[in-house]
C-alpha positions as CSV (number, residue, x, y, z in Angstrom):
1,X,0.0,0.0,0.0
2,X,1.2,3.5,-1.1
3,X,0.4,6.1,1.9
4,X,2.0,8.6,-0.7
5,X,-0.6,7.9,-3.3
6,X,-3.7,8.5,-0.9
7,X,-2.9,11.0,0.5
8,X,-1.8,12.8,-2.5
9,X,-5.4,11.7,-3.7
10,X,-7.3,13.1,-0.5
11,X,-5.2,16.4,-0.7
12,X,-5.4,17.5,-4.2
13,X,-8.5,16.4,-5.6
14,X,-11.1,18.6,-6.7
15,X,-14.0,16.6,-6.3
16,X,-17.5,17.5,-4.4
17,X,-16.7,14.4,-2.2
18,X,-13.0,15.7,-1.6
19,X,-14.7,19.2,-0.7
20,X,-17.6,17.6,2.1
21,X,-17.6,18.4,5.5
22,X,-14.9,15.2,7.4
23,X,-17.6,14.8,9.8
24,X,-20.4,14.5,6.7
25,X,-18.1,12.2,5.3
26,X,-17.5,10.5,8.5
27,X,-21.5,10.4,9.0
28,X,-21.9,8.9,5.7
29,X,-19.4,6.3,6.1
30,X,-20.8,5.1,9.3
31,X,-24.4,4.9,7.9
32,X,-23.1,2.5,4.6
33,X,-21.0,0.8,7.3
34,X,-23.9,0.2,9.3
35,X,-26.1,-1.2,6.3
36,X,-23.5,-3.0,5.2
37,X,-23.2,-4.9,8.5
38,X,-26.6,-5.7,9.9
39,X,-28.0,-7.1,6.4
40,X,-28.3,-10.5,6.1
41,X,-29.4,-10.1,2.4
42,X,-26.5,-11.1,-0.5
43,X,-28.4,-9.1,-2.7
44,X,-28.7,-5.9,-0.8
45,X,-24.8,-6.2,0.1
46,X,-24.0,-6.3,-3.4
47,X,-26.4,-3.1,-3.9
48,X,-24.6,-1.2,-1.7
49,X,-21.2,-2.3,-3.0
50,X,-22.9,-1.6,-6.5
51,X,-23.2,1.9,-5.7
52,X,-19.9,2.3,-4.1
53,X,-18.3,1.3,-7.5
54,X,-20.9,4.1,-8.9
55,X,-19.2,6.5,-6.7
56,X,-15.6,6.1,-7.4
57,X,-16.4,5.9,-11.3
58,X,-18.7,8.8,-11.1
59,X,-16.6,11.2,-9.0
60,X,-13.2,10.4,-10.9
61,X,-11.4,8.3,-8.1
62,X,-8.3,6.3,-8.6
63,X,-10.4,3.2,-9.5
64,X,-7.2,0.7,-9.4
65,X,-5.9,1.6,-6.6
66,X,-9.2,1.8,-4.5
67,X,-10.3,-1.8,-5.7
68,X,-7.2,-3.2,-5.5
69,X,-7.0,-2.2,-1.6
70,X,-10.6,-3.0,-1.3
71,X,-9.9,-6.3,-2.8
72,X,-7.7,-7.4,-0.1
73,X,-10.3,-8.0,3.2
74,X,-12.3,-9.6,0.3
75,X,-9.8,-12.4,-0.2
76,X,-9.4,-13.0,3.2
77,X,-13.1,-13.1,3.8
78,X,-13.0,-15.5,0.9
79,X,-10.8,-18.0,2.7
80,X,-13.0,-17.8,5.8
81,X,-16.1,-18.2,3.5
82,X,-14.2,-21.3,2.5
83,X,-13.5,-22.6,6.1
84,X,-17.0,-21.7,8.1
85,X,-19.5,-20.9,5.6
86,X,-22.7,-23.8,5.3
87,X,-23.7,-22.6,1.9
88,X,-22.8,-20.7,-1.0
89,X,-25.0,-18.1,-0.9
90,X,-23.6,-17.3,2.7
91,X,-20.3,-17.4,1.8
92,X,-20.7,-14.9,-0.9
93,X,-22.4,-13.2,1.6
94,X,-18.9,-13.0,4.0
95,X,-17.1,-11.9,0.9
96,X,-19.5,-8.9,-0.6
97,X,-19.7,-7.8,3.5
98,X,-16.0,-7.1,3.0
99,X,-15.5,-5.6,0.1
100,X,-18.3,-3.6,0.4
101,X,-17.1,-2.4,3.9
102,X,-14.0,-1.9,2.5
103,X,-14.7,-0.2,-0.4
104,X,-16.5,2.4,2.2
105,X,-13.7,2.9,4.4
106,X,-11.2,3.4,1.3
107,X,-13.0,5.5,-0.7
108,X,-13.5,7.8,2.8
109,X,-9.5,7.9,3.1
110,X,-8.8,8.7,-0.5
111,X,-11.1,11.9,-0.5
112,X,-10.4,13.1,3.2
113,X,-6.8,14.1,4.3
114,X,-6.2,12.0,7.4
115,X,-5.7,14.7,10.1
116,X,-9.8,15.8,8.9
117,X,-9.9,12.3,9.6
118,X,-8.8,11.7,13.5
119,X,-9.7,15.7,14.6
120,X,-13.4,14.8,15.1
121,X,-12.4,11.9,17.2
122,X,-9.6,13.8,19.3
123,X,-12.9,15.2,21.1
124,X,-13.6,11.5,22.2
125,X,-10.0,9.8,22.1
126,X,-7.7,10.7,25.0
127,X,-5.5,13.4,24.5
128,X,-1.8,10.8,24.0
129,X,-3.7,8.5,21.4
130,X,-4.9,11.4,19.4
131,X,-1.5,13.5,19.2
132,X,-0.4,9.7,18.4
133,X,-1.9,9.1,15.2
134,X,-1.4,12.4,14.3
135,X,2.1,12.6,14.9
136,X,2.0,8.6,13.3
137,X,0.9,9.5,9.8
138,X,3.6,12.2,9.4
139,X,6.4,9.9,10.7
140,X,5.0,7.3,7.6
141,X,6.4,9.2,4.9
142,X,9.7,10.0,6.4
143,X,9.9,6.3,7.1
144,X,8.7,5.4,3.7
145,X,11.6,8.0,2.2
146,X,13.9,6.1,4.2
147,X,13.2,2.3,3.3
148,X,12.9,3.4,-0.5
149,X,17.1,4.7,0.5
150,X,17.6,1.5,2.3
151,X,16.0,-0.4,-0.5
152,X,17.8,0.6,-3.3
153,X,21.0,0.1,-1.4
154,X,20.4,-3.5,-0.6
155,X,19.9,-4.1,-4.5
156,X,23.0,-2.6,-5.4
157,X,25.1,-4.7,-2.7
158,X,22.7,-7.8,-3.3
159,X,23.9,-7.1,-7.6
160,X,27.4,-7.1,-6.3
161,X,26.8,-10.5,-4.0
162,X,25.2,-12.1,-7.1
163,X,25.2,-15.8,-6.1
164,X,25.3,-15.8,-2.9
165,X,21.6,-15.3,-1.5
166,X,22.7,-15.3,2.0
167,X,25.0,-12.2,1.7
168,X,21.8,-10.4,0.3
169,X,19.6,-11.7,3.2
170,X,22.0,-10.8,5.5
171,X,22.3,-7.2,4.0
172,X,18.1,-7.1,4.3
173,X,17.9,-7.7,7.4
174,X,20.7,-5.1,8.4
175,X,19.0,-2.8,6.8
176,X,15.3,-4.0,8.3
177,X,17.4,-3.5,11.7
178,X,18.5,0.3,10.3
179,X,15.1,1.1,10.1
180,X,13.7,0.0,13.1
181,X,16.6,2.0,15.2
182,X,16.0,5.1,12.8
183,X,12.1,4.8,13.7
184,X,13.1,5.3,17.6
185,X,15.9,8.0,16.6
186,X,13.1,9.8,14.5
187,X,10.4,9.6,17.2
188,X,12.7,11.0,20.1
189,X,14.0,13.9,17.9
190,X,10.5,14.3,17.0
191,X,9.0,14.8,20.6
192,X,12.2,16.8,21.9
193,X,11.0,19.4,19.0
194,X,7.5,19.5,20.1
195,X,8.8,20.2,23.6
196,X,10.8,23.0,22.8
197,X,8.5,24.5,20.5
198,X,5.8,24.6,23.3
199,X,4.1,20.9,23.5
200,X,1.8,21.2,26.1
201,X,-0.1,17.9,25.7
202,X,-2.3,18.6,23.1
203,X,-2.6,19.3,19.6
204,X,-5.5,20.9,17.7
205,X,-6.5,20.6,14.3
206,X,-8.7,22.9,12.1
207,X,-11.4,21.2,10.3
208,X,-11.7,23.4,6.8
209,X,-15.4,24.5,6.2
210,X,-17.8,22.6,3.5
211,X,-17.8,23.7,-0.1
212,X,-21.5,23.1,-0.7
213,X,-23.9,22.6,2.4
214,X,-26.3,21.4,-1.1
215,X,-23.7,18.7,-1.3
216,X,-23.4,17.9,2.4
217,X,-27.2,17.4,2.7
218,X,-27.4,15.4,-0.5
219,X,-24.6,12.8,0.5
220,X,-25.7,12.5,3.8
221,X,-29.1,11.8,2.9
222,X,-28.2,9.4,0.1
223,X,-25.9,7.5,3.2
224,X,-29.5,7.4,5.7
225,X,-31.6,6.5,2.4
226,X,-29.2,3.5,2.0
227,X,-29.3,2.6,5.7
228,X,-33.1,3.0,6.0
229,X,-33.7,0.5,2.8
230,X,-31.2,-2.0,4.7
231,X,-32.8,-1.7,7.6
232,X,-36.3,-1.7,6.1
233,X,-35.0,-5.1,4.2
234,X,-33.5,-6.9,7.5
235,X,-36.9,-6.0,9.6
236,X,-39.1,-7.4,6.9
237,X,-37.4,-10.4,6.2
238,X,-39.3,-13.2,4.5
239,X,-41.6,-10.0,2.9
240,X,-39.2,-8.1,0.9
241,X,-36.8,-11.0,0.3
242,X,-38.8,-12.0,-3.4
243,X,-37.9,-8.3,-4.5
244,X,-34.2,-7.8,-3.3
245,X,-33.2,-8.6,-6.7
246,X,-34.3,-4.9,-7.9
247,X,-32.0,-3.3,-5.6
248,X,-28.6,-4.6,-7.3
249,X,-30.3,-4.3,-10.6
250,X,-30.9,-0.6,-9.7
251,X,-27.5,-0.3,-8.5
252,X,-26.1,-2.3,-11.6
253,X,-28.0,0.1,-14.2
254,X,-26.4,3.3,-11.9
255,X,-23.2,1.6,-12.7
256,X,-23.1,1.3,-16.7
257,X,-25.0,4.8,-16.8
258,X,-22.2,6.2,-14.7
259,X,-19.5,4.5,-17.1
260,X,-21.4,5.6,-19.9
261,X,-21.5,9.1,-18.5
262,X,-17.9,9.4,-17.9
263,X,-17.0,8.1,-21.6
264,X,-19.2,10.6,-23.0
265,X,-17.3,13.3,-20.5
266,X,-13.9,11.9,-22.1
C-alpha cells in the first residue's frame, strides 16, 4: 500500500466528495457501514457495493488503486467463506460484506486528508492516542523515504553478492534492523522538537469548512436513504426477500450509466 498515493489523492482532488464536510463524510461512512453490517441479504450487500463502484467511477477516483486495496479483506473473507460458511449463498455473503465495507472505508481515506480524519475523534480519544496518530501519519512518509534509501542500497550490494543469497539476506535484514533504530531516533527527535517549540499535551487541528452545504445534505441523505432501505430489508425479512433482486439491478444500471456518462465526458 502507497500512503504517498492516498494522500496525494485526498489532498489535491477537486472533487465534491473531496470538498464535504470530514464529519459529513464521517456520518456517511458510518451509515453505509452500518447497512453494510446488519444485512443479512447477499443481494442488498452487493447493492450497496454496486453503488460504491458508482461513486468512485462517477466522481473520478483512482479506480485501481481503490479496488485493488478493497480487494484485499475480500480475499481473506474468501478463505474464511471457505472454512466456516454452510452454503454458497452465505459465503458470498462473507465476501461482498468485506468488500463492500472496505470499499466504504477506502474510498472515505482517499477523498479526506487523514488529520480531517482523526480531529473529530480527538474530542472522544484521549489526549496521547490522538496526538499519536497524528504525529503517526507524518512519521510514515519519512519512514517510507527512508526504506525506499535503504531499498535501493540493498539491491545494489545484493547485484554485487550475485550468487550468494545469504550475503543479500544478511544485507536485508541489516538494513530491516536500520530502520527499526531510525524509527526510535526519529520519534525521540520528534517529541524533543514538540517540547521545545511549546508541547503542552495537546494538539488541535482545524477542520476546513464545506464547499457546498447542497452537497453535504445530498450525501448525507443518500448515506440514511441506504441505511433505512437495509434496515427496512432486514426488519421485513421473508416480505421483501422475493424483491431484493431490484435493488442490485438498480444499483447495476447506476453503474453502466455512470460508465457511460464518464465516456461521453472523455
Amino acid at each position: 500500500m502507497d500512503v504517498r498515493s492516498i494522500d496525494l489523492s485526498s489532498t489535491t482532488g477537486t472533487t465534491g466528495l473531496h470538498g464535504a464536510s470530514a464529519i459529513t463524510k464521517l456520518l456517511a461512512f458510518a451509515c453505509v457501514l452500518a447497512a453494510v453490517v446488519v444485512q443479512q441479504n447477499l443481494f442488498v450487500v452487493l447493492a450497496c457495493a454496486l453503488l460504491l463502484i458508482a461513486t468512485v467511477i462517477g466522481f473520478r477516483l483512482p479506480w485501481r488503486a481503490i479496488f485493488a486495496l478493497a480487494a484485499y479483506p475480500g480475499l481473506f473473507a474468501l478463505v474464511f467463506a471457505f472454512a466456516a460458511a454452510p452454503d454458497p449463498i452465505t459465503g458470498a455473503l462473507f465476501v461482498t460484506r468485506a468488500v463492500a465495507a472496505a470499499l466504504a472505508a477506502v474510498i472515505l481515506v482517499f477523498v479526506t486528508p487523514y488529520p480531517q480524519i482523526f480531529a473529530p475523534l480527538q474530542s472522544v480519544l484521549p489526549e496521547v492516542v490522538g496526538d499519536a496518530l497524528l504525529m503517526t501519519y507524518r512519521s510514515l512518509f519519512l519512514l517510507a523515504d527512508k526504506f525506499e534509501r535503504l531499498r535501493r542500497a540493498v539491491r545494489l550490494r545484493s547485484g554485487l553478492s550475485h550468487g550468494h543469497p545469504l550475503r543479500a539476506a544478511k544485507a536485508t535484514a541489516g538494513a530491516m534492523g536500520s530502520l527499526v533504530l531510525y524509527a526510535f531516533d526519529l520519534s525521540q527527535r520528534e517529541y524533543d522538537l514538540m517540547r521545545l517549540r511549546g508541547y503542552q499535551g495537546r494538539m488541535r487541528t482545524t477542520l476546513p469548512p464545506a464547499r457546498s452545504r447542497t452537497f453535504d445534505a445530498a450525501l448525507l441523505a443518500g448515506a440514511g436513504a441506504v441505511l433505512i432501505i437495509a434496515t427496512v430489508f432486514r426488519v421485513s425479512g421473508a416480505a421483501l426477500t422475493p424483491y431484493s433482486w431490484l435493488l442490485p439491478a438498480a444499483a447495476g444500471t447506476a453503474v453502466l450509466l455512470t460508465i457511460a456518462w464518464r465516456l461521453i465526458r472523455s
